[in-house]
C-alpha positions as a Markdown table, in Angstrom:
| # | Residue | x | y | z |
|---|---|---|---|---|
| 1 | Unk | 122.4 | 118.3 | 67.4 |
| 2 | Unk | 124.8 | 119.6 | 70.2 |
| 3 | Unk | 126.1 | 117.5 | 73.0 |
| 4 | Unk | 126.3 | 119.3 | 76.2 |
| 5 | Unk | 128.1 | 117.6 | 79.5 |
| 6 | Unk | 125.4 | 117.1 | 82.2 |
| 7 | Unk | 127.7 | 120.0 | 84.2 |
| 8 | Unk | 126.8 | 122.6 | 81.5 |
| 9 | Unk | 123.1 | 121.6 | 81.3 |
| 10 | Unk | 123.1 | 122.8 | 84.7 |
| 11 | Unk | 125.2 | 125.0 | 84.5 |
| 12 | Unk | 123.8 | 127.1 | 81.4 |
| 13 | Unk | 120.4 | 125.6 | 81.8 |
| 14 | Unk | 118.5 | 128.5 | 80.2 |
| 15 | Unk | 121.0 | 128.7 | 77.1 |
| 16 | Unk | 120.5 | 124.7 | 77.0 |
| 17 | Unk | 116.5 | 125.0 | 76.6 |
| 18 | Unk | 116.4 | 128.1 | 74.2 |
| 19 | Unk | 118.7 | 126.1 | 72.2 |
| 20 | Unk | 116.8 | 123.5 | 72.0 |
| 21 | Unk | 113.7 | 125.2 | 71.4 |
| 22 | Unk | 115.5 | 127.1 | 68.3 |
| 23 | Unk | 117.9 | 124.1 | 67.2 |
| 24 | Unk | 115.9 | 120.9 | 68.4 |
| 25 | Unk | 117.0 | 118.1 | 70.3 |
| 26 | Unk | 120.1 | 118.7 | 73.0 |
| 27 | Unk | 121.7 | 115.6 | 74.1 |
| 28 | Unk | 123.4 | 115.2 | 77.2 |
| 29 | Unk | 126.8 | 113.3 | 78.2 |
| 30 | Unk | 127.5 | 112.0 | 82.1 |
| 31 | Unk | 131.5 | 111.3 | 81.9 |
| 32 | Unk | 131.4 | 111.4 | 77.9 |
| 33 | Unk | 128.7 | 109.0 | 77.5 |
| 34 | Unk | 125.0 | 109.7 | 75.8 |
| 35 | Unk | 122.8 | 109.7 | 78.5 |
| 36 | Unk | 119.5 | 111.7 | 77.8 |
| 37 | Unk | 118.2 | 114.1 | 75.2 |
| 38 | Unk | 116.2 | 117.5 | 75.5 |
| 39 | Unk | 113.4 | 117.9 | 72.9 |
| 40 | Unk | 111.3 | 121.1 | 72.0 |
| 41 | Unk | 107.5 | 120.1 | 73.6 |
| 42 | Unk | 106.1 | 119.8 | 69.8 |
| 43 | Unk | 108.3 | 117.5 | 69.3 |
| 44 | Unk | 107.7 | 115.3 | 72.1 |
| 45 | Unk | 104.1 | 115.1 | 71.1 |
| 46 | Unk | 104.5 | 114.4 | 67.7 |
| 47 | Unk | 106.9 | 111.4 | 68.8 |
| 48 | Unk | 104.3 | 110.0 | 71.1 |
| 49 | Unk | 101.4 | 110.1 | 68.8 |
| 50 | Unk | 103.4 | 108.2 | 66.4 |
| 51 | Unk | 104.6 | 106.0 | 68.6 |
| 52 | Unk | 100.9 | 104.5 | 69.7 |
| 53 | Unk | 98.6 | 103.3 | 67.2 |
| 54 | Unk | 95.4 | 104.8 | 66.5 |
| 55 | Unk | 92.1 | 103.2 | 68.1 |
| 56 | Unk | 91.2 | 102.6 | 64.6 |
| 57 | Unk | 94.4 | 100.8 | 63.3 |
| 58 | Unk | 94.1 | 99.0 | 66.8 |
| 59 | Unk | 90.3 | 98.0 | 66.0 |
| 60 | Unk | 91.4 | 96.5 | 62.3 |
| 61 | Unk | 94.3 | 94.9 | 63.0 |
| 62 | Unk | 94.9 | 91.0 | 62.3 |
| 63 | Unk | 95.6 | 89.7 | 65.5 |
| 64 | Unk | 93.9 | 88.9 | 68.1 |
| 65 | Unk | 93.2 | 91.4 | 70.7 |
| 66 | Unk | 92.2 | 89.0 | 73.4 |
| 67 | Unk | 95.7 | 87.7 | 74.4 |
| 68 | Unk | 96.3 | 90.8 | 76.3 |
| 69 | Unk | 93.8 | 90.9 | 78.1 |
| 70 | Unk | 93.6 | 87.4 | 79.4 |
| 71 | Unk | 96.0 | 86.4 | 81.6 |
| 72 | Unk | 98.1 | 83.2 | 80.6 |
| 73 | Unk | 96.5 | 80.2 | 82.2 |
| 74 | Unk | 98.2 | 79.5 | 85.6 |
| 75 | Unk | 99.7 | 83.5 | 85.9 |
| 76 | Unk | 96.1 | 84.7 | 87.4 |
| 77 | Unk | 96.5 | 85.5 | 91.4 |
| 78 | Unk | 93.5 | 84.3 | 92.8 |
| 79 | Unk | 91.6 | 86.3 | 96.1 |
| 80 | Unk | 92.3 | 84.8 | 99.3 |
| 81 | Unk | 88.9 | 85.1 | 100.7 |
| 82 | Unk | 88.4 | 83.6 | 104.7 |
| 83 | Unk | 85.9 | 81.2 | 105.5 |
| 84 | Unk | 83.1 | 81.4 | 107.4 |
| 85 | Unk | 82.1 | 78.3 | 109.1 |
């Protein structure tokens, strides 16, 4: 994986993304420090299906699904409605 300074990114833009898309991941630096990384679009996509889980592993997992849905007790914002007298 190369390391290109955020000024050569720029700079060289087109080299930067054919490189990625023949070598893989580019990472960037901003004064010598990891900052961000270019991936090739398959990639990317792979990465995000494996990073949520499927509706089926969702559907048979252990715990309980409820306790995002719910608000905690106290942490609901309740509508202000006026009164009509």
């Amino acid at each position: 994986m190369l390391t290109w300074p955020v000024q050569d990114a720029k700079a060289r833009f087109s080299e930067f993304l054919d490189t990625c898309v023949s070598e893989g991941p580019q990472v960037v630096t901003r004064r010598g420090i990891e900052t961000a990384v270019l991936v090739p679009i398959d990639e990317w996509r792979r990465l995000q299906v494996a990073a949520r889980p499927s509706l089926k592993q969702v559907l048979l997992t252990d715990s309980a699904r409820t306790d995002q849905l719910v608000p905690a007790r106290g942490k609901a914002r309740r509508r202000h409605t006026a009164r009509l007298e």
